[in-house]
C-alpha positions as a Markdown table, in Angstrom:
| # | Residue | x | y | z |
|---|---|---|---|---|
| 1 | Unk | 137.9 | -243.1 | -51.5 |
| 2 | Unk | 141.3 | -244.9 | -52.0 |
| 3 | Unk | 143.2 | -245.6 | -55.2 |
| 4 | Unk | 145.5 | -247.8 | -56.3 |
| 5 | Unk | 148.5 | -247.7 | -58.1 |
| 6 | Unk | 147.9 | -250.1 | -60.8 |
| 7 | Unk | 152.0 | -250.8 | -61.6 |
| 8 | Unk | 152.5 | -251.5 | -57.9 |
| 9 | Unk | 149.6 | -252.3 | -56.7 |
| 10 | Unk | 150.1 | -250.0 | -53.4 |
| 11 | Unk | 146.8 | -248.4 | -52.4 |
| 12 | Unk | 147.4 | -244.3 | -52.0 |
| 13 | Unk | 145.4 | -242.1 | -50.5 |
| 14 | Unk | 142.3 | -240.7 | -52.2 |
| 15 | Unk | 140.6 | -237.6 | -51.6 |
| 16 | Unk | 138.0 | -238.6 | -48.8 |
| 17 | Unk | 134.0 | -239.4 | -49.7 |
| 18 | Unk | 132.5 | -237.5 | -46.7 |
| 19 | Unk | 128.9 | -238.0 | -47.8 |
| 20 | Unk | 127.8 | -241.1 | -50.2 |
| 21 | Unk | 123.9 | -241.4 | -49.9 |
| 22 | Unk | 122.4 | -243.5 | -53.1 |
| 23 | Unk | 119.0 | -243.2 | -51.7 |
| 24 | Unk | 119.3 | -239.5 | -51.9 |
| 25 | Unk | 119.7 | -240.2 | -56.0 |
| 26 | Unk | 116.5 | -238.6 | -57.6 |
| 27 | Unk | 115.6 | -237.5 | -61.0 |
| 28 | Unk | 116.5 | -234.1 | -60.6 |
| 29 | Unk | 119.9 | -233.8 | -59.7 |
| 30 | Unk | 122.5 | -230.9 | -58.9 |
| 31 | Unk | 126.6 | -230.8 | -59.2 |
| 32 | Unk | 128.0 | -228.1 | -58.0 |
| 33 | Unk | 131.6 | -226.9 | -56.2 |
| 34 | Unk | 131.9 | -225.4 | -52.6 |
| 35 | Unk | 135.1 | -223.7 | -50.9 |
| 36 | Unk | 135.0 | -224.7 | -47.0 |
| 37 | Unk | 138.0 | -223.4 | -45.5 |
| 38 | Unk | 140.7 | -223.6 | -48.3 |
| 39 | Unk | 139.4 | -226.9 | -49.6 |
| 40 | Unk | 137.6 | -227.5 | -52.5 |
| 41 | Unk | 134.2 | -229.7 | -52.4 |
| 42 | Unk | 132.1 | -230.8 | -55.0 |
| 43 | Unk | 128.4 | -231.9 | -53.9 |
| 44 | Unk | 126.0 | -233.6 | -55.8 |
| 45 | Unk | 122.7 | -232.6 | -54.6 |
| 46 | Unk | 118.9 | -234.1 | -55.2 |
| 47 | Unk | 117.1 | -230.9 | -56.9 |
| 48 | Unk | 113.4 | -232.0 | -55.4 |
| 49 | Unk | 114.3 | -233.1 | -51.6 |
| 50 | Unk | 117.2 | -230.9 | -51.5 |
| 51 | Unk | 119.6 | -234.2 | -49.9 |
| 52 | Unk | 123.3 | -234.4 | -50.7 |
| 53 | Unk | 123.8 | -237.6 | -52.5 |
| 54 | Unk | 127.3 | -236.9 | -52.3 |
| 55 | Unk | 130.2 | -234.9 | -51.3 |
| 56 | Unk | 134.1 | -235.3 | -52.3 |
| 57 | Unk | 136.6 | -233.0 | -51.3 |
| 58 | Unk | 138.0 | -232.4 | -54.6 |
| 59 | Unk | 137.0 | -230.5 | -57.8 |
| 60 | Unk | 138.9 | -232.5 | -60.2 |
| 61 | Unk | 136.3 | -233.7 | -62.8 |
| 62 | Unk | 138.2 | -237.3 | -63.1 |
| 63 | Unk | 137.8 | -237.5 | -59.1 |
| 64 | Unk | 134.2 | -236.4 | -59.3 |
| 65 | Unk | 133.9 | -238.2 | -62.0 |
| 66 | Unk | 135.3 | -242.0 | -60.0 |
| 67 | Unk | 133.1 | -240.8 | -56.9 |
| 68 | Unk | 129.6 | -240.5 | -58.9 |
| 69 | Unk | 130.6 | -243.8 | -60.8 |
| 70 | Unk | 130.3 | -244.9 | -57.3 |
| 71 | Unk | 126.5 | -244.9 | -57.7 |
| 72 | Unk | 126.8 | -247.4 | -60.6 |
| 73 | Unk | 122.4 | -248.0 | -61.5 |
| 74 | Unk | 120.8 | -245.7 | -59.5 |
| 75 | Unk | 122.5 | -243.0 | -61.9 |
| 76 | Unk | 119.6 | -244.5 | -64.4 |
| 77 | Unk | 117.3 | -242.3 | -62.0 |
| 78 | Unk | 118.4 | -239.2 | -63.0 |
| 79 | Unk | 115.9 | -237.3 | -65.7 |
| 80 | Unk | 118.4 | -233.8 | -65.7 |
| 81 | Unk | 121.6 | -232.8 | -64.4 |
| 82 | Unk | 122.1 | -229.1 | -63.1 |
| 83 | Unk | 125.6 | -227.5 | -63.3 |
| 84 | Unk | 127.9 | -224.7 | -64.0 |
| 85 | Unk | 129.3 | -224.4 | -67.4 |
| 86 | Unk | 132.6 | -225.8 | -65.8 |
| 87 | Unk | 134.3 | -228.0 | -68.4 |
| 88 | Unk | 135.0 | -230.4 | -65.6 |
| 89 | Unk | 131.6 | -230.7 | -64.7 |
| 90 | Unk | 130.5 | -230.4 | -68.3 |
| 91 | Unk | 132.3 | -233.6 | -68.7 |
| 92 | Unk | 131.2 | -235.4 | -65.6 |
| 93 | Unk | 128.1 | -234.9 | -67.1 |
| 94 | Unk | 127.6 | -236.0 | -70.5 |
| 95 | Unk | 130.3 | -239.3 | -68.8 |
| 96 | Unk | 128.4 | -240.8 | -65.8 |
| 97 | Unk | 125.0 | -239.5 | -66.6 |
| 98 | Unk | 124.6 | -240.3 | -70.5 |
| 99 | Unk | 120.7 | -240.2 | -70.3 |
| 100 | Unk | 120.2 | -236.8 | -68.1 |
| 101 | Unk | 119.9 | -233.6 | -69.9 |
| 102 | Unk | 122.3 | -230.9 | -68.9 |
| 103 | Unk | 121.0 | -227.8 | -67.4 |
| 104 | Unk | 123.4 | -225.4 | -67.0 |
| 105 | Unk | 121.9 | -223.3 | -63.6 |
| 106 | Unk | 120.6 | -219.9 | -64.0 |
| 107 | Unk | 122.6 | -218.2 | -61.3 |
| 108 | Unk | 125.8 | -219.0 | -64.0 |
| 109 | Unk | 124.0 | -218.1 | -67.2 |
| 110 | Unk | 123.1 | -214.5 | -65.8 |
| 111 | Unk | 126.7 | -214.2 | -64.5 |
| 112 | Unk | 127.8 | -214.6 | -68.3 |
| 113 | Unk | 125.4 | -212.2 | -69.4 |
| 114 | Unk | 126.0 | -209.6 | -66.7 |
| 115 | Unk | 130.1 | -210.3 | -67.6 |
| 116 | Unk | 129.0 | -209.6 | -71.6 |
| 117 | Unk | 126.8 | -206.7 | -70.7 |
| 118 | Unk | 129.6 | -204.9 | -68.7 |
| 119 | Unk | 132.2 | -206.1 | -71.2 |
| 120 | Unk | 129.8 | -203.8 | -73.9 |
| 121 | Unk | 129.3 | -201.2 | -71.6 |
| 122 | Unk | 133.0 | -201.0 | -70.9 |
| 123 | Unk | 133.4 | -200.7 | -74.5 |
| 124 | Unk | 130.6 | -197.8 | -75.3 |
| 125 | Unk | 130.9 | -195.4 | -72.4 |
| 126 | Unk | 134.3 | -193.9 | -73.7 |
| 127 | Unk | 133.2 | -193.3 | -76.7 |
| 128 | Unk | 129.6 | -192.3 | -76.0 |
| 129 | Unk | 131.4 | -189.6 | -73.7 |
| 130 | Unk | 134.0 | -188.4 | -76.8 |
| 131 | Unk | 137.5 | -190.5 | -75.3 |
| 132 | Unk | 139.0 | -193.2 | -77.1 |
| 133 | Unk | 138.7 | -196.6 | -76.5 |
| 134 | Unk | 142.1 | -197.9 | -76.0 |
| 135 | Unk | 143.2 | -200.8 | -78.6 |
| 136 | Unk | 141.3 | -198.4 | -80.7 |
């Protein structure tokens, strides 16, 4: 994917589009980041056939963002969106796919509930055993 520099019109380098498959565009869709190596990937994935629609090597919601705008009408397709509760792809989102409903994946909402339960249980042991909590 290239850009280009609107003041001087000079094209710079984008971060590359290794996979761009529209036809892989269903009505359950997936966005999600991946670390290969020490590069950052995001991948938009068809929930049902399990495809990759697409993959950019970037996790920069205004990147992702340009790259799924790439799809232009077969976006309409898309019945629900599954993601992280990333801001970035929050915003991706509720931008490029105005008529999916968000589902925020369920491996993310029990990491935020195992993160409050152990923030609770951090909390209650020292007392439950007679010590002080510090900040107490």
């Amino acid at each position: 994917m290239e850009n280009v520099d609107e003041q001087t019109g000079e094209i710079t380098k984008g971060k590359p589009l290794y996979v761009f498959k529209p036809e892989n565009i269903g009505s359950k869709m997936s966005i999600d980041d991946k670390a290969i190596g020490h590069e950052g990937f995001s991948i938009l994935s068809n929930g049902e056939t399990g495809k990759i629609a697409m993959m950019i090597e970037s996790c920069k919601s205004v990147e992702v963002a340009q790259a799924v705008s790439l799809f232009g009408n077969d976006l309409n397709k898309v019945v629900s969106i599954s993601c992280d509760m990333a801001a970035g792809y929050l915003n991706v989102c509720s931008e490029e796919l105005p008529r999916a409903k968000v589902v925020i994946d369920k491996f993310h909402v029990m990491q935020y509930v195992y993160d409050a339960v152990l923030g609770v249980r951090t909390r209650i042991i020292p007392i439950a055993i007679g010590k002080s909590y510090p900040g107490n």
